[in-house]
ZAPATI-610520 format. One line per 3 residues: number of its first residue (from 1); their letters; for each residue x, y, z of C-alpha. Coordinates in steps of 0.001 Angstrom, whole numbers. Layout:
BEGIN
NUM = A = X/Y/Z ~ ...;
//
This chain:
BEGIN
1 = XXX = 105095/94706/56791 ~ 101892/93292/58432 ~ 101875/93317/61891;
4 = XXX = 100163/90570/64563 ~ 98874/90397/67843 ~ 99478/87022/69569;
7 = XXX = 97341/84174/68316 ~ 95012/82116/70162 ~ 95731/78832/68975;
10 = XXX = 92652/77389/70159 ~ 90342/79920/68629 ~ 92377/80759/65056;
13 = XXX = 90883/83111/62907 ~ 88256/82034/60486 ~ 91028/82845/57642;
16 = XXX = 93924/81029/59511 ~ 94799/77251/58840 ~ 96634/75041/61686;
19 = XXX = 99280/73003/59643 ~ 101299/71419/62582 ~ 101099/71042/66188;
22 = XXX = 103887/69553/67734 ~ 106242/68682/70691 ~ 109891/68507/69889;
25 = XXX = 110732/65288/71517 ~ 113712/66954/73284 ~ 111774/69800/74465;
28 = XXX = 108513/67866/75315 ~ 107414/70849/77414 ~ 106894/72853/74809;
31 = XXX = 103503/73048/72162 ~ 104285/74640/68927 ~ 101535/75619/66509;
34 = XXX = 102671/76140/63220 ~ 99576/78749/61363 ~ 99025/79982/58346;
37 = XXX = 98016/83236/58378 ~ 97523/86229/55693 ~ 100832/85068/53511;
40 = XXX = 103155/84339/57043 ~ 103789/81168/58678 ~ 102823/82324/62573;
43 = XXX = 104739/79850/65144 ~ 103137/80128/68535 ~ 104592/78140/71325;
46 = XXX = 103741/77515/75280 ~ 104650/75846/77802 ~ 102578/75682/81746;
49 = XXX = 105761/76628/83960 ~ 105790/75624/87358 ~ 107330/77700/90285;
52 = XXX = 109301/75026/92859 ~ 108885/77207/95801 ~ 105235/77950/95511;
55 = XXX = 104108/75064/92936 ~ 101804/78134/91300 ~ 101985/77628/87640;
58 = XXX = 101835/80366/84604 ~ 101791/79848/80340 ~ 104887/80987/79108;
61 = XXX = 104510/81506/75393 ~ 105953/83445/72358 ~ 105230/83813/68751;
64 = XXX = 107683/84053/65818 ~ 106014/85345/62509 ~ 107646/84961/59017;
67 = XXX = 107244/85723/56112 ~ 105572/82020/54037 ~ 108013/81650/51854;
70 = XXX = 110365/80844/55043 ~ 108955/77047/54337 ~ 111045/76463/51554;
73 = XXX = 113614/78601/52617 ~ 114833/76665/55607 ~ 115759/73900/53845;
76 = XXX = 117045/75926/51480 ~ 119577/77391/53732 ~ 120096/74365/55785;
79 = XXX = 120993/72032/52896 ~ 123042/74790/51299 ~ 124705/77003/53869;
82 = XXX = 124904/74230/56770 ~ 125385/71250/55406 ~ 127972/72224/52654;
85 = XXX = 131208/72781/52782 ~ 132735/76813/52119 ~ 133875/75810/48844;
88 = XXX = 130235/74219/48022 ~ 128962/77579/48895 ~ 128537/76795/52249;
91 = XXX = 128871/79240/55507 ~ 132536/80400/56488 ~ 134957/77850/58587;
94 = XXX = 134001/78812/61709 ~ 130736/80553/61169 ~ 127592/79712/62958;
97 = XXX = 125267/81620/61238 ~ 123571/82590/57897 ~ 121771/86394/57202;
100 = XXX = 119241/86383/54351 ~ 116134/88539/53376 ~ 112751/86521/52985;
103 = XXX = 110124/88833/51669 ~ 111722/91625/52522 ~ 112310/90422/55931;
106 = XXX = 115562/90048/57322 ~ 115691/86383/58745 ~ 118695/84554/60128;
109 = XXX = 119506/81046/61256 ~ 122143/80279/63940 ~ 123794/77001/64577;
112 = XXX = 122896/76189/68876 ~ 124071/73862/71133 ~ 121717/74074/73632;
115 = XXX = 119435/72083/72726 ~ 121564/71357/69598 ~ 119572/72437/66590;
118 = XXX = 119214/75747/65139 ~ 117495/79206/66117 ~ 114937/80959/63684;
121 = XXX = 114713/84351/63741 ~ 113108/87197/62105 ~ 114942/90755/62668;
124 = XXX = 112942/92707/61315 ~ 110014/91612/64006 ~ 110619/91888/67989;
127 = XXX = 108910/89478/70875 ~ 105339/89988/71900 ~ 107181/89256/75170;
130 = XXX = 109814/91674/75660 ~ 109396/94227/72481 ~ 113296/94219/72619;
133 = XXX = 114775/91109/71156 ~ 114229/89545/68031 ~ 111397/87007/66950;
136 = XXX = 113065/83330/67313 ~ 111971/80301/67130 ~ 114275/76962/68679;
139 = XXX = 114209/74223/66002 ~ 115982/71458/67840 ~ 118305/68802/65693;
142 = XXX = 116154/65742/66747 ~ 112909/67743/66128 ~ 113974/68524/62635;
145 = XXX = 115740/65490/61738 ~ 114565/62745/64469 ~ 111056/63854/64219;
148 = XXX = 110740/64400/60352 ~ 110082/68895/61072 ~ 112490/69184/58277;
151 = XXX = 110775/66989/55904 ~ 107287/68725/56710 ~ 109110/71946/56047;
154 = XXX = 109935/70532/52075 ~ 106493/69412/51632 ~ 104923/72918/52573;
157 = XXX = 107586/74489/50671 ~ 106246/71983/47690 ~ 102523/72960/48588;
160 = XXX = 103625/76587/48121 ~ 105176/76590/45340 ~ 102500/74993/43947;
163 = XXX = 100341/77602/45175 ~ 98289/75694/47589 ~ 99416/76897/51077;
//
């Protein structure tokens, strides 16, 4: 498994390719840079956090690195585990989550409510932040589906497939 160091999404390696940046509309706060990177999709985000007390402001930021074929995956498990019923081959009654291995990575996708959307995570990889929790990545419902994320995630999963990502 290829390990990363955090990004610099303002001076990307000469191999790297920017394919998004974006604001989820509900979490305006936050940049997300969606990179291309050695066979993984790298998604770096920040956010400039200001302290009320002292008005002093620091980036908060984290990166979630996956495996590329997560691009065609994520519709792949959204339109077939999430939006399907058990009996379609959907998720459990009751379940809020779907485990899979990408790559050989263990990835998983959990149903949130706040923000209502979904949470991306790799568990095989922990946060440049912490080093103890998982990589994850918030993809809010009007982000994917307000915002057309979930549509750009099917046409890189068609640009990868066809070998050209």
């Amino acid at each position: 498994m290829h390990s990363f160091d955090l990004i610099d999404p303002d001076n990307l390696p000469v191999d790297a390719r920017l394919l998004l940046r974006s604001r989820p509309p509900d979490m305006p706060k936050y940049e997300h840079f969606f990179v291309v990177w050695q066979a993984y999709l790298l998604i770096y985000a920040q956010a400039l956090h200001r302290f009320p007390n002292t008005g002093q402001t620091e980036w908060n930021y984290a990166q979630s690195e996956f495996p590329l074929a997560i691009v065609g995956w994520v519709p792949w498990a959204l339109e077939n585990k999430f939006f399907k019923g058990p009996r379609e081959g959907g998720i459990a009654a009751g379940s809020i989550h779907y485990e899979d291995t990408v790559q050989d990575e263990r990835v998983l996708i959990t149903r949130s409510m706040k923000p209502a959307g979904y949470e991306l995570a790799n568990l095989d990889r922990y946060s440049h932040i912490n080093g103890r929790s998982s990589q994850v990545v918030q993809l809010t419902d009007e982000w994917l589906f307000g915002d057309g994320l979930l549509e750009q995630f099917k046409e890189w999963a068609r640009q990868y497939e066809a070998g050209a990502l």
